[in-house]
N, CA, C and O atoms as a GROMACS GRO file, in nm:
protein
  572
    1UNK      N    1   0.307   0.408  -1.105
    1UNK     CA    2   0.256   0.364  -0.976
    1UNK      C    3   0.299   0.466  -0.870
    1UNK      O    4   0.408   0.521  -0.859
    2UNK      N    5   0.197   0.478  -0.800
    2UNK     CA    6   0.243   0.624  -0.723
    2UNK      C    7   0.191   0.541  -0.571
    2UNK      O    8   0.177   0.624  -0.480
    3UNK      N    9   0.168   0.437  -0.540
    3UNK     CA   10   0.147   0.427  -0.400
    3UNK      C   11   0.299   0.361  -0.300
    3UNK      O   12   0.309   0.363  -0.177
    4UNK      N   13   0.388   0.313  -0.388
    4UNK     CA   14   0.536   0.282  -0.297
    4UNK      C   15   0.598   0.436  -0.281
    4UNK      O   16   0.646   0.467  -0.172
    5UNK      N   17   0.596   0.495  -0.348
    5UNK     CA   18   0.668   0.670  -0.311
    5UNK      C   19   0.551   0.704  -0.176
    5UNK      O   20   0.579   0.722  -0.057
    6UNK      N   21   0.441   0.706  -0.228
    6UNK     CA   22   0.302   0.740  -0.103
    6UNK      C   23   0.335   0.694   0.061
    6UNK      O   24   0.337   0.759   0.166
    7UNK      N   25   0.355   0.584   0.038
    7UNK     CA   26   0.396   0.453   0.146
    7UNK      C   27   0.530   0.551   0.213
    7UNK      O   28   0.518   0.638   0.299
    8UNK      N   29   0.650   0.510   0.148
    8UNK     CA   30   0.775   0.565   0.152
    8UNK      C   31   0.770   0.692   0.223
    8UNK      O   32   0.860   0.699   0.307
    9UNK      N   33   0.692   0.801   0.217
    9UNK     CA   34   0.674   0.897   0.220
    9UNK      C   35   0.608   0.924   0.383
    9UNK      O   36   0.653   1.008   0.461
   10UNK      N   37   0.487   0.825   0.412
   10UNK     CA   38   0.435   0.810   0.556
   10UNK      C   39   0.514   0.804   0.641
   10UNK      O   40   0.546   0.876   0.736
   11UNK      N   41   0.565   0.652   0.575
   11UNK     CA   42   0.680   0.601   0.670
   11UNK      C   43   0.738   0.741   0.709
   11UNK      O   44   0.690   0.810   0.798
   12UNK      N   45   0.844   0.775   0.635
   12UNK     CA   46   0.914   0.848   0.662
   12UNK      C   47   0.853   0.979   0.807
   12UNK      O   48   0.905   1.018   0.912
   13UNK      N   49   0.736   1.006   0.745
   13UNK     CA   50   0.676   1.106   0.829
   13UNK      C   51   0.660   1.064   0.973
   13UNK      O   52   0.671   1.146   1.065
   14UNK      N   53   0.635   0.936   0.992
   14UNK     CA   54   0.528   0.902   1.096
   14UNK      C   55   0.661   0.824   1.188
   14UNK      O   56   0.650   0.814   1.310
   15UNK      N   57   0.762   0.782   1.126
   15UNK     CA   58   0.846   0.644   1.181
   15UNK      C   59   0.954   0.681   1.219
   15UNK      O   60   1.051   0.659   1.146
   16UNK      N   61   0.970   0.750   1.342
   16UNK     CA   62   1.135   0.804   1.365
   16UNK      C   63   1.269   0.722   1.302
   16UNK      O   64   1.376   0.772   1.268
   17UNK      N   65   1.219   0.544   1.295
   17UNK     CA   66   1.332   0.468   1.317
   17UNK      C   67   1.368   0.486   1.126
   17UNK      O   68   1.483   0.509   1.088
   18UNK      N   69   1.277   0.475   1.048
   18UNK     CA   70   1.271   0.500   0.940
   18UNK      C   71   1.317   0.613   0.852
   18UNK      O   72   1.348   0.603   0.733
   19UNK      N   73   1.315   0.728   0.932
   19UNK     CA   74   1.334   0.881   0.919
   19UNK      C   75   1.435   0.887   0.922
   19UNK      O   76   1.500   0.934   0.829
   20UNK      N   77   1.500   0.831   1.056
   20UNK     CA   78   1.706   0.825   1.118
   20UNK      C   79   1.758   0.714   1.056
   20UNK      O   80   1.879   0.694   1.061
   21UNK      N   81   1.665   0.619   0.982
   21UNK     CA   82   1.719   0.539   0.915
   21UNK      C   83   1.693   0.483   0.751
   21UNK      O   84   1.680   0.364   0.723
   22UNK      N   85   1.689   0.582   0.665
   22UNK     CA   86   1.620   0.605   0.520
   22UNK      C   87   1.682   0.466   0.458
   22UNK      O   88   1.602   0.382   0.417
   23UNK      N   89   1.853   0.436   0.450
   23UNK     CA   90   1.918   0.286   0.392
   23UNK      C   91   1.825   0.187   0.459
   23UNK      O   92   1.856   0.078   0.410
   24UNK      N   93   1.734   0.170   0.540
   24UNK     CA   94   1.754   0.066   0.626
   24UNK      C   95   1.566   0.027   0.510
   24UNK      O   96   1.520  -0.087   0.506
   25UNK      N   97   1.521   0.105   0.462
   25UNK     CA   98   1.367   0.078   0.427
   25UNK      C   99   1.382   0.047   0.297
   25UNK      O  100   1.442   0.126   0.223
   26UNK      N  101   1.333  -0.068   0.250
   26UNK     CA  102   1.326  -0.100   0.086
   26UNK      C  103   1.216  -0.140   0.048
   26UNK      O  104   1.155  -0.205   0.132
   27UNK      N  105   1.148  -0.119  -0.089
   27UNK     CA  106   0.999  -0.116  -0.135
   27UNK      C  107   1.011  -0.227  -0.298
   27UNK      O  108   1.047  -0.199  -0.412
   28UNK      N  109   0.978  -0.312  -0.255
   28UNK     CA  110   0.952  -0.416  -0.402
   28UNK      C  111   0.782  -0.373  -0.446
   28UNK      O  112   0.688  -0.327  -0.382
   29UNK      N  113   0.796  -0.407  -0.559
   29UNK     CA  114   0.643  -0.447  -0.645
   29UNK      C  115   0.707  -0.614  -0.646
   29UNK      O  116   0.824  -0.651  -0.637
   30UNK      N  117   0.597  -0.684  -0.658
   30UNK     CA  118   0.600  -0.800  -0.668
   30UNK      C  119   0.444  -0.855  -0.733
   30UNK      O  120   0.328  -0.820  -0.711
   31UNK      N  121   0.511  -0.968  -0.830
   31UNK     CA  122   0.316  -1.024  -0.851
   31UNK      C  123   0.298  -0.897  -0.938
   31UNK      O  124   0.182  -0.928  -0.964
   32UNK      N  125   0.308  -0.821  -0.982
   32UNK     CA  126   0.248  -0.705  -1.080
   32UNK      C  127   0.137  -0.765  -1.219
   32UNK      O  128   0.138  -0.853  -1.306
   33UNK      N  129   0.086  -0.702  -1.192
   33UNK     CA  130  -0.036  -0.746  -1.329
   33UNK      C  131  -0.127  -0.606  -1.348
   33UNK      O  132  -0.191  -0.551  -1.259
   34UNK      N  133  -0.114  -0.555  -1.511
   34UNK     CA  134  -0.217  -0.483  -1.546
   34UNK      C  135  -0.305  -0.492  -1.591
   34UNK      O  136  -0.282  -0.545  -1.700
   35UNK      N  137  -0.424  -0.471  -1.578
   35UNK     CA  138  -0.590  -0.556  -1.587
   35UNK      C  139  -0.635  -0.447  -1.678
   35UNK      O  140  -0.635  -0.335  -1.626
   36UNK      N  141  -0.668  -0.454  -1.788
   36UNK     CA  142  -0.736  -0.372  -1.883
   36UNK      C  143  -0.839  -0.451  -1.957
   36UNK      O  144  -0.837  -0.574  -1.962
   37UNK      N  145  -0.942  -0.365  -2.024
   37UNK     CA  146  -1.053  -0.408  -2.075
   37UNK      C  147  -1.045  -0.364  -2.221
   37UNK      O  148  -0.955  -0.298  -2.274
   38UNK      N  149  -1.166  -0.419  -2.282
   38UNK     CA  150  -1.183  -0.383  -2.421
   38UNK      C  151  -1.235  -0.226  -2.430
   38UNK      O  152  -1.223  -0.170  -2.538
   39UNK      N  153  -1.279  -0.169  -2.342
   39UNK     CA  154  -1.351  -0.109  -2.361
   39UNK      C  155  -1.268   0.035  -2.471
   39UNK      O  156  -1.163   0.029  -2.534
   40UNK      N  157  -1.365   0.151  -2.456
   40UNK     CA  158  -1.308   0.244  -2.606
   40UNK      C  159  -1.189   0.279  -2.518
   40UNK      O  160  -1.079   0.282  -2.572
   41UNK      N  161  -1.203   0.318  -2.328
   41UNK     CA  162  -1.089   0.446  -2.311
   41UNK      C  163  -0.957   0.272  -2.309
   41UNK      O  164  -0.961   0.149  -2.320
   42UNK      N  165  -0.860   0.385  -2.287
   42UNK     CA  166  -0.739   0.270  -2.290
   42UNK      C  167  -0.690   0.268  -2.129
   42UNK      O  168  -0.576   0.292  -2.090
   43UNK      N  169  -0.795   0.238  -2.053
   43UNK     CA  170  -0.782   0.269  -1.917
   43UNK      C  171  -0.766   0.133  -1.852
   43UNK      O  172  -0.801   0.032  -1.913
   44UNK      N  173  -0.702   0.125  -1.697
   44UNK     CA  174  -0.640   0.014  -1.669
   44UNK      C  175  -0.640   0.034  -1.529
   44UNK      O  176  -0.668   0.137  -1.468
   45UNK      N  177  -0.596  -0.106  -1.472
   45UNK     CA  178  -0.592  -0.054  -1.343
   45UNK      C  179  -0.441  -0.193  -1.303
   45UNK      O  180  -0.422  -0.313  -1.324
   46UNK      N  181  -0.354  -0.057  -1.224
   46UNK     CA  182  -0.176  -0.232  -1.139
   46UNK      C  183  -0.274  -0.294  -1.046
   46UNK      O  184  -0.380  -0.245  -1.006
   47UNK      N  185  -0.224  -0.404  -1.021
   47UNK     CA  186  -0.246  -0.501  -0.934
   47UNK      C  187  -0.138  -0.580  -0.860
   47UNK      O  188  -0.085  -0.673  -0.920
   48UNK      N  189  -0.104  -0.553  -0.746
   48UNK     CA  190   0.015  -0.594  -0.714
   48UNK      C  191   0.081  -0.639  -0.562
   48UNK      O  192  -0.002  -0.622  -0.472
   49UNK      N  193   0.174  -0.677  -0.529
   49UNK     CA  194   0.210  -0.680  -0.371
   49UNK      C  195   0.310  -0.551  -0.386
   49UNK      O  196   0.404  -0.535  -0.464
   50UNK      N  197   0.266  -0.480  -0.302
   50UNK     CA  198   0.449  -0.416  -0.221
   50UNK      C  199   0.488  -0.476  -0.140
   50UNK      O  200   0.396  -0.518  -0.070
   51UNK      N  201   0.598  -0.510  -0.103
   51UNK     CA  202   0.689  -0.571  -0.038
   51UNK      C  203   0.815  -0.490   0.048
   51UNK      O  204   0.937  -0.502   0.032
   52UNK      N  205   0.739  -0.401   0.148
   52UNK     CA  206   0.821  -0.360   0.233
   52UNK      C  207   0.910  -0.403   0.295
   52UNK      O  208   0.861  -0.493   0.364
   53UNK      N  209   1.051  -0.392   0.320
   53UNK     CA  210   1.132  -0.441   0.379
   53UNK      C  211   1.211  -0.315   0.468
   53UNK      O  212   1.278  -0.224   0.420
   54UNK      N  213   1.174  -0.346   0.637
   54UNK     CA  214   1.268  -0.290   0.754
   54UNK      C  215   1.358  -0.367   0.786
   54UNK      O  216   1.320  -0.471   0.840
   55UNK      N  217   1.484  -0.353   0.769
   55UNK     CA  218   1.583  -0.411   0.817
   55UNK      C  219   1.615  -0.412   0.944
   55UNK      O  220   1.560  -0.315   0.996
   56UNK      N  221   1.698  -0.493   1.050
   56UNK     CA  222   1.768  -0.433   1.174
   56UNK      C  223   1.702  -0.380   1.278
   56UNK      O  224   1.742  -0.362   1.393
   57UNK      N  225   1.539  -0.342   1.204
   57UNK     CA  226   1.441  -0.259   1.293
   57UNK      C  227   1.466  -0.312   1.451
   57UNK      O  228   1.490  -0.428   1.484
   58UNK      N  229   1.447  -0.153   1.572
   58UNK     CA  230   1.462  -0.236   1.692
   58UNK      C  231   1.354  -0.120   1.783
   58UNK      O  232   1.354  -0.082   1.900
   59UNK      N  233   1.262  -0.089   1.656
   59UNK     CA  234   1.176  -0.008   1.779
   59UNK      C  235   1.038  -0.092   1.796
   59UNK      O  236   1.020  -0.204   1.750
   60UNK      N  237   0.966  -0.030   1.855
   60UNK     CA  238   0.858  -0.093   1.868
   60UNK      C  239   0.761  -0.140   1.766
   60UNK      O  240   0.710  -0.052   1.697
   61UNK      N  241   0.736  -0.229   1.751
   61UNK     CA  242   0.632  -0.282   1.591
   61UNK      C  243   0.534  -0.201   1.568
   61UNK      O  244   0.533  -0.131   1.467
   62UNK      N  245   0.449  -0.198   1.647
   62UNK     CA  246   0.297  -0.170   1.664
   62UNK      C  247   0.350  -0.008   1.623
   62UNK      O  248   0.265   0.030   1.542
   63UNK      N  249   0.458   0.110   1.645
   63UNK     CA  250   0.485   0.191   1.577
   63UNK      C  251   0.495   0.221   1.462
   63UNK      O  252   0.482   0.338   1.424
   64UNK      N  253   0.524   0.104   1.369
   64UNK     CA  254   0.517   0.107   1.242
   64UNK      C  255   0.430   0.047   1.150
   64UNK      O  256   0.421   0.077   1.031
   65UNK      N  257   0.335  -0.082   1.241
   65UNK     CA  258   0.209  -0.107   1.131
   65UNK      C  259   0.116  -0.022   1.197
   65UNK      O  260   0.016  -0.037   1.126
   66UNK      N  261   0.078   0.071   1.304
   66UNK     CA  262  -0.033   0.155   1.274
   66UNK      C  263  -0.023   0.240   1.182
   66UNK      O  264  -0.116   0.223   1.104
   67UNK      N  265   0.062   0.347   1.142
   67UNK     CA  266   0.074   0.423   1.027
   67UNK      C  267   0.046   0.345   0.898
   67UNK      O  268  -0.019   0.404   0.812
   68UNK      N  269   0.088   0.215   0.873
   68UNK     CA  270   0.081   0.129   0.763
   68UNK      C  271  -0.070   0.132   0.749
   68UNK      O  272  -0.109   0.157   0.635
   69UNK      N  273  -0.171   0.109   0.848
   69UNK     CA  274  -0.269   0.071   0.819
   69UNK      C  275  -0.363   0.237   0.804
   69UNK      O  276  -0.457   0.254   0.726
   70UNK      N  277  -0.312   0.333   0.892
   70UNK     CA  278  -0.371   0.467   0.871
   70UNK      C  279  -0.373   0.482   0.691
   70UNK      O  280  -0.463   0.536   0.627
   71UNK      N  281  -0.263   0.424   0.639
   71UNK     CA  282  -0.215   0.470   0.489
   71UNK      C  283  -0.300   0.439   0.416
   71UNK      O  284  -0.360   0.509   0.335
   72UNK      N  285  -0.320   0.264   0.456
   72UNK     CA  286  -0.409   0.186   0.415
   72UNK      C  287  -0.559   0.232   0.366
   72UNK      O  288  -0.611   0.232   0.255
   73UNK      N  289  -0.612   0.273   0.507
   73UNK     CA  290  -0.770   0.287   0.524
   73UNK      C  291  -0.767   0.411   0.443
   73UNK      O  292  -0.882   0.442   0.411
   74UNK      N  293  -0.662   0.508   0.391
   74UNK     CA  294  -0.664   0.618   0.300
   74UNK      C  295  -0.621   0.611   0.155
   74UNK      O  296  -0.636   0.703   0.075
   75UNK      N  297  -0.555   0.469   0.123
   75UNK     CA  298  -0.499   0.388   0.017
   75UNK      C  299  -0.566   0.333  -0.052
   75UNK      O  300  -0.561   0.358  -0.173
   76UNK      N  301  -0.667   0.224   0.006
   76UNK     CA  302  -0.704   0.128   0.003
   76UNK      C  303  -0.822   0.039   0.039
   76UNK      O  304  -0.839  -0.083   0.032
   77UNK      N  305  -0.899   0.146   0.080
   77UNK     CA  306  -1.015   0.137   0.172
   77UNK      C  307  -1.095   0.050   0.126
   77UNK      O  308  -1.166  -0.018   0.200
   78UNK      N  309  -1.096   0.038  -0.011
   78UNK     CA  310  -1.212  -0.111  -0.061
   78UNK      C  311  -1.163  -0.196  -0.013
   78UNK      O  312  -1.244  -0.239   0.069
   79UNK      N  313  -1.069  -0.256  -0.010
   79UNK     CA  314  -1.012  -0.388   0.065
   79UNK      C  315  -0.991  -0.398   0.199
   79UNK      O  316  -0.971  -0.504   0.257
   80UNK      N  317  -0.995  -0.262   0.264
   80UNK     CA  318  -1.011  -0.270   0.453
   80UNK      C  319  -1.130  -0.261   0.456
   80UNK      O  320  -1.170  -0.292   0.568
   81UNK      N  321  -1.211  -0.234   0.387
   81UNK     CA  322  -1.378  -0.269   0.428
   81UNK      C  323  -1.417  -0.386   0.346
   81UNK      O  324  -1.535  -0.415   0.326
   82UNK      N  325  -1.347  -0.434   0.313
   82UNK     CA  326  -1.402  -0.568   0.256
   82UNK      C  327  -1.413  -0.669   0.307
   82UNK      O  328  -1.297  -0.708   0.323
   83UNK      N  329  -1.509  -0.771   0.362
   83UNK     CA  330  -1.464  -0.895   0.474
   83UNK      C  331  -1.372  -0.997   0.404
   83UNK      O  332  -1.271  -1.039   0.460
   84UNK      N  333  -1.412  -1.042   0.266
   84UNK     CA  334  -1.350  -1.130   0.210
   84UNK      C  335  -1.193  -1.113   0.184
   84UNK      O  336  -1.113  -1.202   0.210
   85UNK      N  337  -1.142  -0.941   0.108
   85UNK     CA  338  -1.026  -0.886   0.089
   85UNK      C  339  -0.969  -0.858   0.208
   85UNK      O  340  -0.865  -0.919   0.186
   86UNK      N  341  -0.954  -0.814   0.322
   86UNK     CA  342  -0.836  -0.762   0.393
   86UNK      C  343  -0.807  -0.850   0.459
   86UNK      O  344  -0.725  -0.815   0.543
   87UNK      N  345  -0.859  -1.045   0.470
   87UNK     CA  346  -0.776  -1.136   0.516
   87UNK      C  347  -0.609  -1.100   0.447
   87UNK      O  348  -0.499  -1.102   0.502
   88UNK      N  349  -0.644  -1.074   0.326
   88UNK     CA  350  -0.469  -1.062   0.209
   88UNK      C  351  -0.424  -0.949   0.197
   88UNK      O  352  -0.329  -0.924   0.123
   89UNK      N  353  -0.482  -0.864   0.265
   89UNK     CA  354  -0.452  -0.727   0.219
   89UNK      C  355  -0.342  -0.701   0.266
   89UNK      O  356  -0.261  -0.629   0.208
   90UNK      N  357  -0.317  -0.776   0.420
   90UNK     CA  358  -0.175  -0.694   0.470
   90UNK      C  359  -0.093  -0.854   0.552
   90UNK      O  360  -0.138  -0.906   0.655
   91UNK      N  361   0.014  -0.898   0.484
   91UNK     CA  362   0.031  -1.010   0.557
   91UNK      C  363   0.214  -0.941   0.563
   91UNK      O  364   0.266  -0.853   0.495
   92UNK      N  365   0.285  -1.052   0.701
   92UNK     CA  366   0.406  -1.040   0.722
   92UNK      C  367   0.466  -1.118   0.751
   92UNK      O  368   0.412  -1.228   0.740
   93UNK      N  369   0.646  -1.116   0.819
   93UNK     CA  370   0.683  -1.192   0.842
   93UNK      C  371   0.845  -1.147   0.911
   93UNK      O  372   0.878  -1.051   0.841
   94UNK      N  373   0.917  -1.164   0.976
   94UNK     CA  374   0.955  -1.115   1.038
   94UNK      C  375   1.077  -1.215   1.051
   94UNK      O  376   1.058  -1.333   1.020
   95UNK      N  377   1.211  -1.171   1.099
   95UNK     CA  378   1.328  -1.250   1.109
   95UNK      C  379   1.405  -1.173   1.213
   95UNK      O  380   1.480  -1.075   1.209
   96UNK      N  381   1.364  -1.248   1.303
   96UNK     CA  382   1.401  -1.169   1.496
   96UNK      C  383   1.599  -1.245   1.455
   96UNK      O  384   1.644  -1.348   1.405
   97UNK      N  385   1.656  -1.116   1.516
   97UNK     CA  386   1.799  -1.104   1.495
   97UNK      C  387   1.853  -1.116   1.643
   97UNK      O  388   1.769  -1.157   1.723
   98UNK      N  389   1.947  -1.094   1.682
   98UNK     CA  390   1.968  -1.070   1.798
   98UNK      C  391   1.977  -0.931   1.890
   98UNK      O  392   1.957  -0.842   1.807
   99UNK      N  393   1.998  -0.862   2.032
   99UNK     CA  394   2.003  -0.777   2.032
   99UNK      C  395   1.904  -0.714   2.044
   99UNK      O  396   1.912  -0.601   2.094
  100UNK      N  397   1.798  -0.759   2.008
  100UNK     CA  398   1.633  -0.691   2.000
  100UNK      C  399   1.594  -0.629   1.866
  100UNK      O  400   1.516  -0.535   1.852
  101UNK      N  401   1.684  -0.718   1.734
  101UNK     CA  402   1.652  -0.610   1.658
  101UNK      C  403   1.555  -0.739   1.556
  101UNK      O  404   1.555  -0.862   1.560
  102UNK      N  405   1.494  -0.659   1.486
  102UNK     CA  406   1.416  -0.810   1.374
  102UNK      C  407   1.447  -0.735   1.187
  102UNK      O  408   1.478  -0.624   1.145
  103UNK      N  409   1.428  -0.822   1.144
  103UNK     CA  410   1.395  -0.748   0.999
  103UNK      C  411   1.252  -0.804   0.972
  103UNK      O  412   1.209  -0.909   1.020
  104UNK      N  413   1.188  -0.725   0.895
  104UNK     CA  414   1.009  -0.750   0.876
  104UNK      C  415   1.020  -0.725   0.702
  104UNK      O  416   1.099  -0.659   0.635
  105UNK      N  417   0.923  -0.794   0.672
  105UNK     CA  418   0.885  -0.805   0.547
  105UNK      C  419   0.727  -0.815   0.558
  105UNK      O  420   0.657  -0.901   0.612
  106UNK      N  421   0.694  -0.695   0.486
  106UNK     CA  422   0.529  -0.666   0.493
  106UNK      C  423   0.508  -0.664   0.364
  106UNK      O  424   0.578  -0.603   0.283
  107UNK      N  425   0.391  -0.744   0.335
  107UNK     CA  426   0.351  -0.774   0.149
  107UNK      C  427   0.160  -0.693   0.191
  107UNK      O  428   0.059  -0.738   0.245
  108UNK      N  429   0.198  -0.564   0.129
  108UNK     CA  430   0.032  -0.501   0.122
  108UNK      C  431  -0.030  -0.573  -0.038
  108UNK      O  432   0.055  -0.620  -0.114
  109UNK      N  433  -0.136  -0.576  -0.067
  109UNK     CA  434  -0.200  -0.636  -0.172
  109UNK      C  435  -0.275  -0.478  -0.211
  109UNK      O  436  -0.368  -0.430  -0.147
  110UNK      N  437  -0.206  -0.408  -0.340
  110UNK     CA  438  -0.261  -0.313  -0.389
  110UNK      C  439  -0.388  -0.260  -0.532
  110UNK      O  440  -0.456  -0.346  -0.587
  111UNK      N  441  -0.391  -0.196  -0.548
  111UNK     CA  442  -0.404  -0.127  -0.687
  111UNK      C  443  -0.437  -0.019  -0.675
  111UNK      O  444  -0.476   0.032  -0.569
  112UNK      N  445  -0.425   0.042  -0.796
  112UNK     CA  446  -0.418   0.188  -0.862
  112UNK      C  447  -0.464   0.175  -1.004
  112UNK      O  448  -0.419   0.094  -1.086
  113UNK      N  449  -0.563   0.268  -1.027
  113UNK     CA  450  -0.631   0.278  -1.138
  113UNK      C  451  -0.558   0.405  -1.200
  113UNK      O  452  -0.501   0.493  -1.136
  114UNK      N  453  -0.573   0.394  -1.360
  114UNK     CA  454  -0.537   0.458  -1.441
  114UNK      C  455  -0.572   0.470  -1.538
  114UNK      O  456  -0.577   0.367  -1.606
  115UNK      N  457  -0.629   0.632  -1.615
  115UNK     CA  458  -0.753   0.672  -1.696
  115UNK      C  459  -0.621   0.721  -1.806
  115UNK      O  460  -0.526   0.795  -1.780
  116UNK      N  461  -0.647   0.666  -1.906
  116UNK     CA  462  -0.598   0.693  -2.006
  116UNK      C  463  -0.718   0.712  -2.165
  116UNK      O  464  -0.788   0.617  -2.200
  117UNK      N  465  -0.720   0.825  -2.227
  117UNK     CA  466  -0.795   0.862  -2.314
  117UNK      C  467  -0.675   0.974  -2.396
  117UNK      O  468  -0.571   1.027  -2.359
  118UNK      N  469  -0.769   0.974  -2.549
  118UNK     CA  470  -0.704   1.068  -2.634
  118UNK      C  471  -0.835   1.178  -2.618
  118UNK      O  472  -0.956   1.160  -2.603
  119UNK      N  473  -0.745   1.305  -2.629
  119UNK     CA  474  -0.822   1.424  -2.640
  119UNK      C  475  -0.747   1.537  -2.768
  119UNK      O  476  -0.641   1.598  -2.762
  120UNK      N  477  -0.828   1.533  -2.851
  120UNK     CA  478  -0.736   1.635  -2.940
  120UNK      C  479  -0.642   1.592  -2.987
  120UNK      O  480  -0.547   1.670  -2.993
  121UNK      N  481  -0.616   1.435  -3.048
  121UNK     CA  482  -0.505   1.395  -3.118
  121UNK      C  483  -0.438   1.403  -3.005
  121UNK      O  484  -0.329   1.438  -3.050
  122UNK      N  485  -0.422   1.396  -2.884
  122UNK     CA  486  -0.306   1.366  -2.769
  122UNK      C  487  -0.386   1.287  -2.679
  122UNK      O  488  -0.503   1.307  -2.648
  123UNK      N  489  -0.294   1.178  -2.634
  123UNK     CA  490  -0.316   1.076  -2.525
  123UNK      C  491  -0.307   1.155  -2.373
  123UNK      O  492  -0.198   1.207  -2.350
  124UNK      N  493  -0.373   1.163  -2.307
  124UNK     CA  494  -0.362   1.193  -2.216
  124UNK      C  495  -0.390   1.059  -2.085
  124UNK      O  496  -0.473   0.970  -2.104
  125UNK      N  497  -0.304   1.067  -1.954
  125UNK     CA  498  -0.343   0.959  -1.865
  125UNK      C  499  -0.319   1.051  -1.688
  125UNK      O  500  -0.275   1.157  -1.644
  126UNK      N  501  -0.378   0.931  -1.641
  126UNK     CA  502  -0.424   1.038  -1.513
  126UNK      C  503  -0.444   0.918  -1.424
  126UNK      O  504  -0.525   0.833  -1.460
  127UNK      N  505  -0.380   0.902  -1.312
  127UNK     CA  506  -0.353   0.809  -1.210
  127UNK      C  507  -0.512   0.881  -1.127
  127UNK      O  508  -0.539   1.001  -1.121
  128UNK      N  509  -0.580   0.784  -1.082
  128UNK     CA  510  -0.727   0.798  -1.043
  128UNK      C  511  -0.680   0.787  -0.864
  128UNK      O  512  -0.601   0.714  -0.804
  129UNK      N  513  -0.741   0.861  -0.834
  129UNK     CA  514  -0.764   0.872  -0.674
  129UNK      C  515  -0.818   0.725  -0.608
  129UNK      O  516  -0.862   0.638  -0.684
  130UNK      N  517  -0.813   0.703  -0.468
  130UNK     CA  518  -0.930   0.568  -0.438
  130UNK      C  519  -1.071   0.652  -0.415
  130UNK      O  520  -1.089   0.774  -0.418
  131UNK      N  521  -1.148   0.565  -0.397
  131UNK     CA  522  -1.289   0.639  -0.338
  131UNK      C  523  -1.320   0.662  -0.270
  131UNK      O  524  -1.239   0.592  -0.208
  132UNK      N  525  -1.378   0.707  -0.191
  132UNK     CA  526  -1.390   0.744  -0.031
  132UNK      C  527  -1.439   0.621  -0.022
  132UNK      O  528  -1.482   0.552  -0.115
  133UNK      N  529  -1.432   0.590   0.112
  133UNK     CA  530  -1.440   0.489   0.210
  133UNK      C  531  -1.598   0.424   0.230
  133UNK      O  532  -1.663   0.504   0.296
  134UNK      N  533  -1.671   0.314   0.196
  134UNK     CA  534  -1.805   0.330   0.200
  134UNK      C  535  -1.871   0.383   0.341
  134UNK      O  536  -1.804   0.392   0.444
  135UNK      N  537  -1.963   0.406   0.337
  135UNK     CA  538  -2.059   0.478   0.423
  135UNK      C  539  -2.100   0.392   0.544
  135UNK      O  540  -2.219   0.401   0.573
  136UNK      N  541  -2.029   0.314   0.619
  136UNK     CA  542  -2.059   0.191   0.701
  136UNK      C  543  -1.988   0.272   0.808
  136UNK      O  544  -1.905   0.362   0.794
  137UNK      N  545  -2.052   0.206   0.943
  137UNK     CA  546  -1.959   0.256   1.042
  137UNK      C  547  -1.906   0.112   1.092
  137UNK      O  548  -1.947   0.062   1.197
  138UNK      N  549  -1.826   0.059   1.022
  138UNK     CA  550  -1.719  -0.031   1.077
  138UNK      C  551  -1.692  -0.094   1.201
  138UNK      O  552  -1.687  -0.215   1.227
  139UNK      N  553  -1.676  -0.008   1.265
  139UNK     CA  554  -1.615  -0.049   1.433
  139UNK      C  555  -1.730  -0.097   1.470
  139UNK      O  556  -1.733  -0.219   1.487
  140UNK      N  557  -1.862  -0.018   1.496
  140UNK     CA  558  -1.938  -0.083   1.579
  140UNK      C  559  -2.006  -0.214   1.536
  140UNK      O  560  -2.047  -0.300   1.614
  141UNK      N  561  -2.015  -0.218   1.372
  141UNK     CA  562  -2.092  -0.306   1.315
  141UNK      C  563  -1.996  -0.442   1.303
  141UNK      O  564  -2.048  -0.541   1.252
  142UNK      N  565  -1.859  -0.452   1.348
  142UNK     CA  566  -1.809  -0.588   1.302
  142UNK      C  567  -1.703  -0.528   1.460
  142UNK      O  568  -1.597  -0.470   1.434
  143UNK      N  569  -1.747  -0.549   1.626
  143UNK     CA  570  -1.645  -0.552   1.691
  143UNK      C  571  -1.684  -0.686   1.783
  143UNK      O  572  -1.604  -0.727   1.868
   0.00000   0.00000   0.00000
């Protein structure tokens, strides 16, 4: 699974508080399920929550779920263009501390596909990209 390192990795880029504070960010899988078919390749796709956890956080919110969702619409884009999927796609919850500081718990609803085939007497597997984004212009058509 390569999208909690992906995630991990934004953060880090985009989130000063996250950056000056690397102990403070923790990444669960949760709910995990791998969905495979009969078919010949032995290909599959995770299905899962991440379960971000900011601790102590005391900067501004809206600093850290826009990058979440930039990640997203580059992550995940079938389910941010989906009307039915991105009610679940990104839910939270939050435990305001004192001081101004909260801890947040963000559960994204993922997957990642994975192509696994033999070539030449060797198995080979290959974590699949998402797809580009469908061809809709979004904003204007659902504001």
């Amino acid at each position: 699974m390569n999208k909690p390192q992906s995630l991990r990795n934004a953060l880090n880029k985009s989130v000063a508080y996250v950056r000056e504070n690397p102990d403070r960010l923790h990444l669960f899988v949760d709910n995990g399920s791998l969905v495979a078919t009969g078919a010949a390749s032995i290909s599959w796709e995770y299905r899962y929550t991440l379960n971000v956890v900011v601790t102590d956080f005391t900067g501004d919110q809206n600093l850290l779920m826009a990058p979440i969702l930039f990640w997203l619409r580059d992550n995940q884009p079938d389910m941010l263009h989906n009307a039915g999927e991105r009610e679940k796609l990104f839910t939270f919850e939050v435990d305001i501390l004192g001081n101004g500081a909260c801890d947040l718990s963000l559960n994204l609803t993922l997957t990642e596909r994975v192509i696994a085939r033999e070539v030449n007497g060797s198995m080979q597997v290959e974590a699949v990209p998402e797809p580009d984004a469908p061809e809709e212009n979004w904003t204007s058509s659902h504001e």
